[in-house]
N, C-alpha and C positions, 0 to 999 in steps of 0.2 A: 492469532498473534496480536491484534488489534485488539482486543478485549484484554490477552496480557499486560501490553502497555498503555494499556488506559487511553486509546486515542480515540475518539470520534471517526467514525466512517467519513463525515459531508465535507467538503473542501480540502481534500487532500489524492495525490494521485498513488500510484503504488507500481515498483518496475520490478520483477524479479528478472536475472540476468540478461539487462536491457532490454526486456519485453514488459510494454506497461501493463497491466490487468487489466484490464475492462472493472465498473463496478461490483457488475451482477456477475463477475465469477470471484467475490473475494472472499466467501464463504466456503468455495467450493474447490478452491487453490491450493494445494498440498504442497508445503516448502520442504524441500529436500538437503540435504545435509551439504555443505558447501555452496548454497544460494547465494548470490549475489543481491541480497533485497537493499531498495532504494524508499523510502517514503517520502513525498515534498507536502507540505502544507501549502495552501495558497491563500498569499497575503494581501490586502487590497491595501494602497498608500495614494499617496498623490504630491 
């Protein structure tokens, strides 16, 4: 899904129905049909 929307893997977290992924399972995560998936980027400001 990540390679679909064109997003970078590093600094961002990933929740499928409210459970966050770890990194190292994001390859190997099978989204199923009525997912609740969340992506956050994270932003650094000040």
């Amino acid at each position: 899904m990540l390679n679909f929307l064109e997003i970078d893997g590093n600094g961002i977290a990933i929740e499928i129905n409210l459970i966050v992924i770890p990194k190292s399972q994001y390859k190997n995560t099978i989204i199923k049909n009525n997912d609740k998936i969340e992506i956050v980027q994270f932003i650094g400001g000040g």
